[in-house]
N, C-alpha and C positions, 0 to 999 in steps of 0.2 A: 504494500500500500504506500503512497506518495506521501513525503513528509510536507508537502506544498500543498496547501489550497486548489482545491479544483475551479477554472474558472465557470463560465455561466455554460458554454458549450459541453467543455467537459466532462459535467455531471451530468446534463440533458443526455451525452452520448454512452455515459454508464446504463445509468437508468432503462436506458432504449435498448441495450445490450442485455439488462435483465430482466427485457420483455420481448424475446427473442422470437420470431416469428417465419426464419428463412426457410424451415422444415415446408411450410409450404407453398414457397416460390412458384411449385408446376403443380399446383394444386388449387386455383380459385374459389373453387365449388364448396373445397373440404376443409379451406380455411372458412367459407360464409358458413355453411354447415356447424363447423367443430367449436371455431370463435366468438362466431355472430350470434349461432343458435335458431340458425334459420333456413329454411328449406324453400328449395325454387321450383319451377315450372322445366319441364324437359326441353322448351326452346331456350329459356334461358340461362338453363346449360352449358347448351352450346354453344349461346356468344358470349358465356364467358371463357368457355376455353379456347374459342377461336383467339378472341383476346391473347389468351398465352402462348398461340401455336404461331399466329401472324402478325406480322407487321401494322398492318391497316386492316380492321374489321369494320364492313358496315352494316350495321342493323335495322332492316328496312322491317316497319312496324305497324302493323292496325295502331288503332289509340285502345290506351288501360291493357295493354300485355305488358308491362314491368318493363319495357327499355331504360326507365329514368332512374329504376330502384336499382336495376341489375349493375348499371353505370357509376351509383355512386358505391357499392362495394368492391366495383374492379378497382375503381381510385383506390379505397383503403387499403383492399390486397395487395396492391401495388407499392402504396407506401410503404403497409408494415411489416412485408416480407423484402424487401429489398435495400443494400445498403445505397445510400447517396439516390433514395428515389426524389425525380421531381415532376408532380403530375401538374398539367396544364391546364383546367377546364375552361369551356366557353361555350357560348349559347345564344344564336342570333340575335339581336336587339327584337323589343328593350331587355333592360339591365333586369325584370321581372322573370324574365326566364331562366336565367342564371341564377339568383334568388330564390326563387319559389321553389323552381321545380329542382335541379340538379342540388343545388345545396341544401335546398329544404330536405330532401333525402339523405344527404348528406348529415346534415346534423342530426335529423333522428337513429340516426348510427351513430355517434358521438354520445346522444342523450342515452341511451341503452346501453352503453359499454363503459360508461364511467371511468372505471380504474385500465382497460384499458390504451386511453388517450392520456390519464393522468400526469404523465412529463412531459407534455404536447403543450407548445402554445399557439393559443387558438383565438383566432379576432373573425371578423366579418371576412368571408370569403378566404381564408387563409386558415389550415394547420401546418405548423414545422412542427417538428423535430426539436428544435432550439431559438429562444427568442431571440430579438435583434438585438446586438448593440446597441447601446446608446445612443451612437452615431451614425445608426443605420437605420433604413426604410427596412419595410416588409420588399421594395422592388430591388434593394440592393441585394436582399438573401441572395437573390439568382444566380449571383459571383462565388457565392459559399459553397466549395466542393463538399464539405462535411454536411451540412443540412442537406434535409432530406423536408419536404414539402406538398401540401394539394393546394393550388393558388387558383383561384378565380380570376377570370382575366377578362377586361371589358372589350366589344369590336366596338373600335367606335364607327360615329353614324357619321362622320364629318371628315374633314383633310381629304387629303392629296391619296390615292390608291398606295403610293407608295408608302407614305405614316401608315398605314391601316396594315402591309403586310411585315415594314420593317417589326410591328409587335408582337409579333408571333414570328420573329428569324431571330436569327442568333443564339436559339438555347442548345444548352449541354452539358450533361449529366449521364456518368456509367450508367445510369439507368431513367429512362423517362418516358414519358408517357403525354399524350394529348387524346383530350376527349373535349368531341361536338356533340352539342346536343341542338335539336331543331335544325341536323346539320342542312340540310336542302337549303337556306335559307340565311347561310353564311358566306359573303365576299369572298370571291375566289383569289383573290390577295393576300387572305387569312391563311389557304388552304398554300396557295403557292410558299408562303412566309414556313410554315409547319413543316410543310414537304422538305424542306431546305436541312430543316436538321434531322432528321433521319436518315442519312450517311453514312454515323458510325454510331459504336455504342450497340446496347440493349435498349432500342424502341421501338414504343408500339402508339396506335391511335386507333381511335375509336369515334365513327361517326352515327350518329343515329336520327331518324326521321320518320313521319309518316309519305309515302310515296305520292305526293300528288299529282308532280309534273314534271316532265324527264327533262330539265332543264340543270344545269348548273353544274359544278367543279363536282359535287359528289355522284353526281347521274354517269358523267363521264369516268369517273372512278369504276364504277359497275360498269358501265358498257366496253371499257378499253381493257376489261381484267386486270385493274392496279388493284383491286382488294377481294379478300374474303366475305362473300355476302350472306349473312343470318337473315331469313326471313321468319316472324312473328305473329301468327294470325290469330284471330279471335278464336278460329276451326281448334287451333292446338290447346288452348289455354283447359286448364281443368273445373273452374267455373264453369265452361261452356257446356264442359265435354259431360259433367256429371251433373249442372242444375243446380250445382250445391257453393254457398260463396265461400267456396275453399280459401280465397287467398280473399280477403276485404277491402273494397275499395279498386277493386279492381273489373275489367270488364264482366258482365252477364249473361249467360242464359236468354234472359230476357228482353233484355237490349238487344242482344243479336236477331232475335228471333223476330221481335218487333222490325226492325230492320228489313230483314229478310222482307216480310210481308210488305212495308212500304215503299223499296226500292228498288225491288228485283218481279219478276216475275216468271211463272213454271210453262215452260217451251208446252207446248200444244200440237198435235197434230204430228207432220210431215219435219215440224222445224229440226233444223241439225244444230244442234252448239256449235258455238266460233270462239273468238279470243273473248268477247262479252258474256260469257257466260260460267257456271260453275254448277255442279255435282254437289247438291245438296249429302252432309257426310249423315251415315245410318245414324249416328245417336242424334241428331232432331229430329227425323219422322217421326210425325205424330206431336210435336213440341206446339204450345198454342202461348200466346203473347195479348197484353192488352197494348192499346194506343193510349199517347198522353192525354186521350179526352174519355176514355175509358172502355171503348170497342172492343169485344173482344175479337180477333183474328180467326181462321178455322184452323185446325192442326194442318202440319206441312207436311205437304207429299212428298215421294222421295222422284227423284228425277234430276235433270238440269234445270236452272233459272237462268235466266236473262238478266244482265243487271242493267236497270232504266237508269236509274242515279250515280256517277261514274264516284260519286263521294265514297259507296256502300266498297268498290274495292281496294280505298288504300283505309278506311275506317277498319271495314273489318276482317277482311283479305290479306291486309298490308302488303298490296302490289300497285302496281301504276295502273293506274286505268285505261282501260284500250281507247285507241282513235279513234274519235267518231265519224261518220261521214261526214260530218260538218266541218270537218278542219280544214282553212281555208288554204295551206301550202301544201303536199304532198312531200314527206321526205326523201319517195323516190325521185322528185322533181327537181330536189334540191343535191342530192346525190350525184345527180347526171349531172348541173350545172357546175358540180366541183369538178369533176370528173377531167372534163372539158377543160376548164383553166386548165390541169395538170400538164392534159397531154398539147393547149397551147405553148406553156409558158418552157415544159420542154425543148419544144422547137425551136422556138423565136426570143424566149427571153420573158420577165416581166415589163415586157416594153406595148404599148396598145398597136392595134394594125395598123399597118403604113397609110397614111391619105384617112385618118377616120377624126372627128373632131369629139367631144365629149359633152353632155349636159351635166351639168355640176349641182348635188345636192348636199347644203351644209345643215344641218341640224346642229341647236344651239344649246348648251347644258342649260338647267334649271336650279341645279341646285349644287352645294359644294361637292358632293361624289359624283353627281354627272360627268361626261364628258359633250365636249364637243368633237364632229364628226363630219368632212367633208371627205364625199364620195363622189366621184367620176365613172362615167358609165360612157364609154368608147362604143356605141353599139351596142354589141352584146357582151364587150370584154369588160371586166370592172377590176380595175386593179386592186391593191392592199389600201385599205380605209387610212385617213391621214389624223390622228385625234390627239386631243392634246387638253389639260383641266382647266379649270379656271371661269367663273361667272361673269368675269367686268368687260360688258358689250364692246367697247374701245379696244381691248387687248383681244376680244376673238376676231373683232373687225377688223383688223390690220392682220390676223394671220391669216383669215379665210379669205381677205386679198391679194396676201402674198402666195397665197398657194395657186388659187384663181389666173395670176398675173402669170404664172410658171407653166400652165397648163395653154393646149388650143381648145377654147371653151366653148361654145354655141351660147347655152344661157347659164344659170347661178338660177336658183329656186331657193330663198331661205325659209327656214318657218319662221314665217312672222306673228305667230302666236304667244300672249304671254312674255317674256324677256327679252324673244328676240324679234317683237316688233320695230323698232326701229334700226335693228342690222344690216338691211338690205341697204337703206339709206346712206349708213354709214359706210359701207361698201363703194357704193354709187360716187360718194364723194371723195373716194381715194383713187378713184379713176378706173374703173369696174364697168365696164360694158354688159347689158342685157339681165341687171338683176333685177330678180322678180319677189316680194315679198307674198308668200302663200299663205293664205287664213285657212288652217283645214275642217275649220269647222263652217265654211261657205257651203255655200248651194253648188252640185255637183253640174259639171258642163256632159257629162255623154252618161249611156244605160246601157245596158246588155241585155240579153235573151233572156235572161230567168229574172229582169227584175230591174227596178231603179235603184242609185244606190240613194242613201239617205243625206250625207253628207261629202265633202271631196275625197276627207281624208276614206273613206271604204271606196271612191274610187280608186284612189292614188295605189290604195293595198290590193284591189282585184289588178290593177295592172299588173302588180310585178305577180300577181300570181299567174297571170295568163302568158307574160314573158315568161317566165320559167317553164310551165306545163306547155308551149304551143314551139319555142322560139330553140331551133337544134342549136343557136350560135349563143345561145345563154351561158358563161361564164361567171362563177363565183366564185373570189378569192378565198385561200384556207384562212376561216375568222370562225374560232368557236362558236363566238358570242353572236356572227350574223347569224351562223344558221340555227343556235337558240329560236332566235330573235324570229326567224322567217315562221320555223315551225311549231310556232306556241299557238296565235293565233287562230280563232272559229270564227265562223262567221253565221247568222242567221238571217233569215225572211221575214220581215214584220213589217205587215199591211203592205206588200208587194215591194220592198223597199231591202235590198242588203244591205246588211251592216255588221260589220266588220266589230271583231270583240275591243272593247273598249281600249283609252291606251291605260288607263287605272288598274284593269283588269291586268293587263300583262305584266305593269310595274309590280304587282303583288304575287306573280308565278315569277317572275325571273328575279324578284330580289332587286331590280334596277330599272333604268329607263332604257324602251329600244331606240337607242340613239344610231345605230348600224342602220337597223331595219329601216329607222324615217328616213337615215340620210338619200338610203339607195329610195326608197317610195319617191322623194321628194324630185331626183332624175328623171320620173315620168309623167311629169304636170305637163301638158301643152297650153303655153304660153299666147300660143297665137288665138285661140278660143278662151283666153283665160283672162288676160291681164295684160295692160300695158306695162313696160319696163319703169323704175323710177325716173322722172322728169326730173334734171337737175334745176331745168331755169325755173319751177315753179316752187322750188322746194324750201321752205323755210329756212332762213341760216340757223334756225336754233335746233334744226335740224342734228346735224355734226356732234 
């Protein structure tokens, strides 16, 4: 024993030592099991050992199957079997998700295990291993090879893309860990930032979500095979399966089954199941449900259903919900148009065809994470989009005419909606030939066969959808985020009128604004049926 005083770390690190926990490093289960005192569901099992077998687990989930509970015991396991563990958590904005859900699970592990955590210091969103110095933040711990920590880390809603992934780069730790929760729905500069430290070392991450819309950093995780995918369905949970609220607080019997009857319906006749549909499993036939106004349902038969409400498959399925015919781009439309760029730009270069001139669409950010986005469209060739941050009209004005001034341009279309009402003008006055300020929420100039459209902008979007589906010399540069952006969108029929899905709607499936998508929509306004160009002799100086 030391005839010197132990300072503040080095008792934490005693202590910690004689709450020794590494026996179950490759054991998740049988440490929540043997420690916790607590017993799991058979899916989530498995994403807990996926957790310990792979690098990146993603656990695509109905809602109430335990991803958030199961999430915050990997943390702990994590910590308390590993030396120099440092877990990351984080959870789409707001700061309420991260809060409620991930930590709030979190501390009722804490609250139950008492003398477990007892040498732990523990603040709002943070347990180490060892308190801070004096002279130190909870942000500085991250420098401390000997602590071992589960920190809560906020994404912020603001800055430059690059602040938002420098927060999540840089970390390292013999052992670490990152865990998403509401992953679908977090900054793909969060995701690029995290990826960055995964190079060396013992790490793993864990991203979780309900499936709604195969957009985003972690969609593309699953679809390119960068992770292990646990899927959670309400079908596996044992509430379901036995009628009994085995686990409390968790999904029902009853709720499924209500479900079922509200949003699905039992194939009939000749019909054949397709990707919409599912195989009612034997332990519901015969299961009956009331509605929230007290109706009782009839027992369910056993067969295929149809699911009419595409909610009912990532609610309770926990899968993506199939296409519906209403999607207004076709991804094999959009497939063929990459296609094409590749084997152009093989040949001749990223350079547009010889003798061809370009319509220019610049779309204006809104908000401090926007961007702004000028797009040139050569015909059918569209090179790589030119974007760049920043809200103050004056500084995107002088860049969207420096790029303009670079190019052989036919017109300039801005959205003059909102912030960037007055751009075109600005433009105009920097010596900018044929710009057009576009209101998309105007009265549409032409209609098609199945319909009028309602406003420009579901014209401006049937265009490029009918360039893409009609048009062989369609060319799309490789832009993750366009072809998000192309194939989020539905569109429907109301009162003989289409219309095109909202842009609010989209900003709430992609996490962001389709600033890509408008740039390029905004290339196929015709000008000559649309709008005189800005008049500079009539233009007010206060104009500028």
């Amino acid at each position: 024993m030391s005839i010197f005083p132990l300072n503040a770390i080095e008792q934490a690190l005693q202590k910690r030592a004689e709450s020794d926990f590494s026996a179950y490093k490759n054991d998740p289960v049988g440490f929540g099991q043997d420690k916790l005192g607590e017993s799991y569901t058979d899916e989530v099992k498995v994403l807990m050992e996926s957790v310990r077998d792979y690098p990146v687990t993603i656990a695509v989930s109905a809602t109430g199957t335990g991803k958030t509970h199961a999430a915050a015991r990997v943390s702990i396991w994590f910590y308390k079997t590993y030396h120099q563990a440092k877990v990351f958590t984080a959870a789409a904005p707001p700061i309420d998700n991260l809060e409620t859900l991930l930590w709030g699970e979190i501390g009722n592990v804490v609250r139950k295990n008492k003398k477990m955590f007892a040498s732990d210091y523990i603040t709002r969103l943070n347990i180490s291993s060892t308190p801070p110095l004096s002279s130190q933040t909870l942000d500085d711990m991250e420098d401390e090879e000997e602590v071992s920590f589960i920190k809560g880390v906020t994404i912020p809603t603001s800055g430059t893309t690059h602040e938002r992934e420098s927060k999540f780069s840089g970390k390292h730790a013999p052992n670490m860990m990152f865990i998403f929760d509401e992953g679908d729905a977090i900054p793909d500069e969060v995701y690029k930032g995290s990826d960055g430290c995964m190079s060396g070392g013992h790490v793993r991450m864990l991203i979780m979500f309900n499936p709604k819309s195969q957009v985003g950093a972690a969609y593309r995780k699953i679809r390119d095979g960068q992770a292990n995918v646990v899927y959670l369905s309400a079908f596996g949970h044992p509430n379901v399966i036995t009628g009994k609220d085995v686990i409390p607080g968790a999904v029902t019997r009853d709720t499924t089954v209500r479900r079922i009857n509200e949003w699905c319906r039992l194939l009939v006749g000749d019909e054949r199941p397709d990707s919409e549909c599912f195989e009612l499993p034997e332990f519901l036939v015969g299961s009956v449900a009331k509605s929230h106004a007290g109706k009782e349902y009839p027992p369910l038969e056993a067969g295929y259903y149809k699911i009419m409400e595409p909610s009912f498959s990532y609610m309770v399925l926990g899968r993506y919900p199939a296409k519906g015919s209403n999607q207004l781009i076709s991804m094999a439309w959009i497939s063929a148009a990459r296609s094409r760029w590749d084997v152009y730009v093989a040949r001749n270069g990223e350079v547009p065809p010889v003798g061809t001139k370009a319509k220019m669409g610049q779309d204006v950010a809104e908000f401090g994470n926007d961007e702004n986005v000028s797009c040139f469209r050569y015909g059918g060739f569209v090179p790589r989009f030119i974007t760049w941050d920043g809200v103050d009209l004056r500084i995107t004005g002088d860049r969207a005419a420096v790029e303009m001034k670079r190019r052989n341009i036919i017109d300039c279309s801005v959205d003059g909606t909102g912030v960037g009402a007055g751009l075109a003008a600005y433009m105009a006055l920097r010596n900018c030939q044929n710009v057009y300020s576009v209101k998309v929420a105007s009265k549409p100039t032409k209609e098609t066969e199945i319909g009028e459209f309602k406003i420009l902008r579901d014209q401006m979007w049937w265009a490029v959808r009918e360039w893409l589906r009609t048009d062989p010399g369609a060319m799309l540069p490789p832009d993750e985020w366009l072809i998000e952006e192309l194939a989020t969108p539905t569109y429907d029929i109301v009162n003989g009128k289409i219309e095109v899905m909202k842009k609010e709607v989209m900003k709430e499936l992609l996490k962001r604004s389709p600033n890509r998508a408008d740039g390029l929509c905004l290339t196929f306004v015709e000008h000559d049926r649309l709008i005189d160009p800005i008049d500079l002799a009539n233009m007010p100086e206060k104009a500028a």
